[in-house]
N, C-alpha and C positions, 0 to 999 in steps of 0.2 A: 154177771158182774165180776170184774177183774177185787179181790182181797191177797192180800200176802201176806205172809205167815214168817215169823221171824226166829231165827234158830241160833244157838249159840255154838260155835266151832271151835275144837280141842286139838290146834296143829301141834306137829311136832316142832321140835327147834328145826328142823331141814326144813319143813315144807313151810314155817314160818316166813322161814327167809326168802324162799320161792316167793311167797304172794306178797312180800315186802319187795321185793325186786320187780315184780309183777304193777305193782303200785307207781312205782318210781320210774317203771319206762314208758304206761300208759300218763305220769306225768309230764313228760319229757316231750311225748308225741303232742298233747292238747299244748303245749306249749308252744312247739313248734308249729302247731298248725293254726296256733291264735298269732303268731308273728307274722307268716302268710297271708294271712287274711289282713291283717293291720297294715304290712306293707304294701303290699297290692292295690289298698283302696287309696293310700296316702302318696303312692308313687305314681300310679298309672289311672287313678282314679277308675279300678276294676274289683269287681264281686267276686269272690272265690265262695262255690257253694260248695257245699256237702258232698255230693256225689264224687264232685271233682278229687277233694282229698281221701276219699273211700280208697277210691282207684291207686293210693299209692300208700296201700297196707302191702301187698305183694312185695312190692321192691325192698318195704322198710323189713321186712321178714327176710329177705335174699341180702342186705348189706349189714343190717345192724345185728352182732352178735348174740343181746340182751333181748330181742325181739325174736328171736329164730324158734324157742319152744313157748313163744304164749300160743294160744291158739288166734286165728285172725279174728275171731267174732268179740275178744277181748279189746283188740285194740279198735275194731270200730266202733266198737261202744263208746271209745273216749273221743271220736270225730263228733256222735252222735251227739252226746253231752255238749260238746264245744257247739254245737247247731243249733242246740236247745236255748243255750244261753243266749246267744246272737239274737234268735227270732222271740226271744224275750224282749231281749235290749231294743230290737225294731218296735216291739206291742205298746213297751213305757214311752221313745221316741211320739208312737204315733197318738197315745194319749193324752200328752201332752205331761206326763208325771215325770220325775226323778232318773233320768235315764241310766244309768248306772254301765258304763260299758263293759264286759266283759275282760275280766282280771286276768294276768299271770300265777301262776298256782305254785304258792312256795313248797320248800317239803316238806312242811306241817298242814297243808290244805287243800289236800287232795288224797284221799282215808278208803277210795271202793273203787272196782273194777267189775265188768258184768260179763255177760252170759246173756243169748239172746234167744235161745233155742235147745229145750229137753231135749237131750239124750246127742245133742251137736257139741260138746265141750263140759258139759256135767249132765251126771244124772246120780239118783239115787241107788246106791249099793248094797241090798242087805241095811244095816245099820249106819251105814258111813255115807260119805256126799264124795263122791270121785268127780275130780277136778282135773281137766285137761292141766295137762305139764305138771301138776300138785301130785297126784296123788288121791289115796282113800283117806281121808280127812274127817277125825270122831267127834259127834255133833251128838247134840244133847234132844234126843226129841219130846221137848215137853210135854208137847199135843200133837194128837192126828195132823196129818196134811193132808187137805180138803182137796177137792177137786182138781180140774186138769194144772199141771204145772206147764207155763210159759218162759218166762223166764225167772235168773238168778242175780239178786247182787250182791257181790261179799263188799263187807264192810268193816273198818277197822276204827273202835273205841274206846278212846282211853286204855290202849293195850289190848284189846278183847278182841276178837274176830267176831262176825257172825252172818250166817246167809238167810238175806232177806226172796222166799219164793212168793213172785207172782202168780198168784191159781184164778183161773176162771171157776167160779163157784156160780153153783144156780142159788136163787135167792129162800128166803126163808120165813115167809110170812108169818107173825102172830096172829094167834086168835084176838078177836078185837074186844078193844073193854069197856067202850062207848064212854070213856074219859078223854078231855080236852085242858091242857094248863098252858097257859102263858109263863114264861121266865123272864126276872129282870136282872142280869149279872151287875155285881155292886164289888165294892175294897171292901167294908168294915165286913159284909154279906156276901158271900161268893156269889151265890144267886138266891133271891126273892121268889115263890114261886101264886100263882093265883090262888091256891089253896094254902095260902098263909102261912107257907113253910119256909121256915130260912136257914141255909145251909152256911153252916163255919166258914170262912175263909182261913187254912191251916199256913199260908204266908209262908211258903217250904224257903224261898230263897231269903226271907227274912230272920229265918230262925236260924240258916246257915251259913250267914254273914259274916258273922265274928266267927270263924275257923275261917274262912274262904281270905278273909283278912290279912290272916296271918299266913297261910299257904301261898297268898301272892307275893307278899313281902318277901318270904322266903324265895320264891323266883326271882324275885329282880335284883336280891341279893346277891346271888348266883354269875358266875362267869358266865358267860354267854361259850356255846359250846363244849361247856364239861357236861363230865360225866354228872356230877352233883345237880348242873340245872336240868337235865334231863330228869333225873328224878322226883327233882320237885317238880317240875312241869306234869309229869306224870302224877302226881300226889294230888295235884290243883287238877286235872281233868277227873281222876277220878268221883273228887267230891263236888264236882259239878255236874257227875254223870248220873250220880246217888240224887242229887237234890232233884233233876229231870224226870228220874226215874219215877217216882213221888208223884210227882206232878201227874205225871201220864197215867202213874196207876191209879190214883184219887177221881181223875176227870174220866178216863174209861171205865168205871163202876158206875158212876153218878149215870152218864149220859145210858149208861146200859137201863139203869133203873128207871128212868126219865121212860124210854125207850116203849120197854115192858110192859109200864102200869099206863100208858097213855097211847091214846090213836092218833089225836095231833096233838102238835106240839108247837108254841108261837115263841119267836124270840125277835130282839131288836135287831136289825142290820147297820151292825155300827161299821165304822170308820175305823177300828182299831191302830190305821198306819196313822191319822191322822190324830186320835185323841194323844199317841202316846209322844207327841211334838209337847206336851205342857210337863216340863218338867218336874210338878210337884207332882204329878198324878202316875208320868211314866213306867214306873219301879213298882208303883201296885200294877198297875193293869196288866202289866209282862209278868210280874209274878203270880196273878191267877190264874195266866193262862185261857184268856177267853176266846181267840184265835182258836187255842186249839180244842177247847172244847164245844165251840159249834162246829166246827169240820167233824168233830168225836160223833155230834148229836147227827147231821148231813148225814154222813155217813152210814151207820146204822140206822135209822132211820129208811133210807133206801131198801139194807140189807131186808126188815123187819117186815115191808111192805107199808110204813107208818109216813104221815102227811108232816114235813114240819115245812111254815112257815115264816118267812125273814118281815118284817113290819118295819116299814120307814121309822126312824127314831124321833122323829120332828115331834116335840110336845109330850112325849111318851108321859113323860115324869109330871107333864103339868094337867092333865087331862082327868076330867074324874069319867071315871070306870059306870057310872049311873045316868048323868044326863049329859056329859061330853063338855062341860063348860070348860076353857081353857082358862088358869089360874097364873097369868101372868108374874106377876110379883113373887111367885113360890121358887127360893131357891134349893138345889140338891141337896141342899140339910135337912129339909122336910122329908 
């Protein structure tokens, strides 16, 4: 199974500006090659795939200055991307959902660049991460790196760098604990569980509302283009990267626990894109995070060897758990 391991990077000011430059011409390329593709279909009514723009990393490395020391594996990773979105945009299309075409990428939204092959453009140094055209670049290694490394993607956060490694790890079964619980994720309740357990909902992005308030305020205050709105923008990402951070850490302990102490594990398969269409409900359900903590549970769950379960949602709530009579008239205040 493919896990990746995620590391925090300590460039210099030179190599900073290297993988900012690096940033800005692999956005320049997906840019250009999403106009291609947009023109092409609207002009001549013609499909430009993949392969096709592959073929014209050579030349963009032989004319374009800013191109000349990325390595090529860098900039096809940004055709790859642009490919990935597409044949999304064709899945939603063909579903008949929310099509969403694939965007131009201003210069605040487009933050990583990859690596597609250890020891072809990075590899591990001693203590450092050597980066084709970068540099040995000082990375903090919190924990082991697990198993075989595939690929690399640097990313850049709220000012942070950091390289996220793809490893193939072999899997890691628990001993089994002959436990089974059902989960019911809730607002007042993060999650209800069958053994009568009910976990806090800590409400991270409610609690840091009122500063986030005032930090946005202070952006829009701001000139557009100064030095000052930069800072505040930077102020407003970080304390939005603090409140994420929370989140992630709170739902990957829980779901580890979950995990641990149980062989299966059942939960509802909701809707999440659609419940958060009711605006009085939207702002909790995004702020507990239940997306990501059944992907957390998915997830590990596979790693662990453990069975979880997705249960259609129909009646969940109304259903008694003893002889199955459904209890029409009971609403979710009960």
């Amino acid at each position: 199974m493919i896990r990746t391991f995620q590391y925090r990077l300590f460039p210099t000011s030179s190599q900073r500006k290297t993988m900012e430059s690096t940033i800005e011409t692999c956005r320049r390329l997906y840019n250009d090659c999403l106009a291609e593709r947009k023109e092409a279909y609207e002009e001549r009514k013609e499909n430009i795939g993949k392969f096709a723009q592959l073929r014209k990393v050579k030349t963009l490395k032989e004319t374009n200055p800013y191109a000349k020391n990325i390595h090529s594996h860098v900039l096809q990773i940004a055709i790859v991307d642009l490919d990935k979105a597409f044949q999304s945009f064709f899945r939603r299309v063909k579903a008949g959902e929310k099509a969403g075409y694939p965007r131009f990428k201003g210069k605040d939204r487009f933050e990583s660049f990859g690596f597609k092959e250890y020891g072809n453009g990075f590899k591990v140094d001693g203590r450092r991460l050597k980066l084709s055209g970068v540099g040995r670049v000082a990375i903090r290694w919190h924990r082991p790196l697990e198993g075989e490394v595939k690929t690399l993607r640097i990313t850049r956060k709220a000012g942070k760098w950091y390289a996220s490694f793809a490893c193939e790890v072999a899997q890691k079964p628990l001993p089994a604990t002959g436990r089974a619980v059902g989960i019911d994720v809730g607002i007042s309740s993060l999650i209800a569980t069958s053994d009568s357990e009910m976990v806090e909902n800590p409400k991270w992005y409610r609690d840091g509302q009122a500063k986030l308030r005032v930090l946005q305020r202070t952006v829009s205050r701001r000139k557009k283009g100064g030095s000052n709105r930069r800072k505040a923008v930077h102020a407003l990402q970080v304390h939005h990267e603090f409140i994420a951070n929370q989140r992630k850490d709170f739902l990957n302990k829980l779901a580890n626990e979950l995990v641990v102490n149980n062989d299966l594990i059942a939960i509802e398969d909701l809707r999440i894109t659609n419940m958060v269409k009711n605006h009085c409900l939207s702002k909790s359900i995004l702020d507990g995070g239940w997306g990501y903590f059944a992907k957390r549970l998915s997830d590990k769950a596979v790693e662990a060897g453990r069975e979880l379960v997705r249960v259609h949602p129909a009646y969940t709530s109304k259903t008694c758990s003893g002889c199955g009579t459904i209890f029409e008239d009971m609403d979710l205040s009960v």
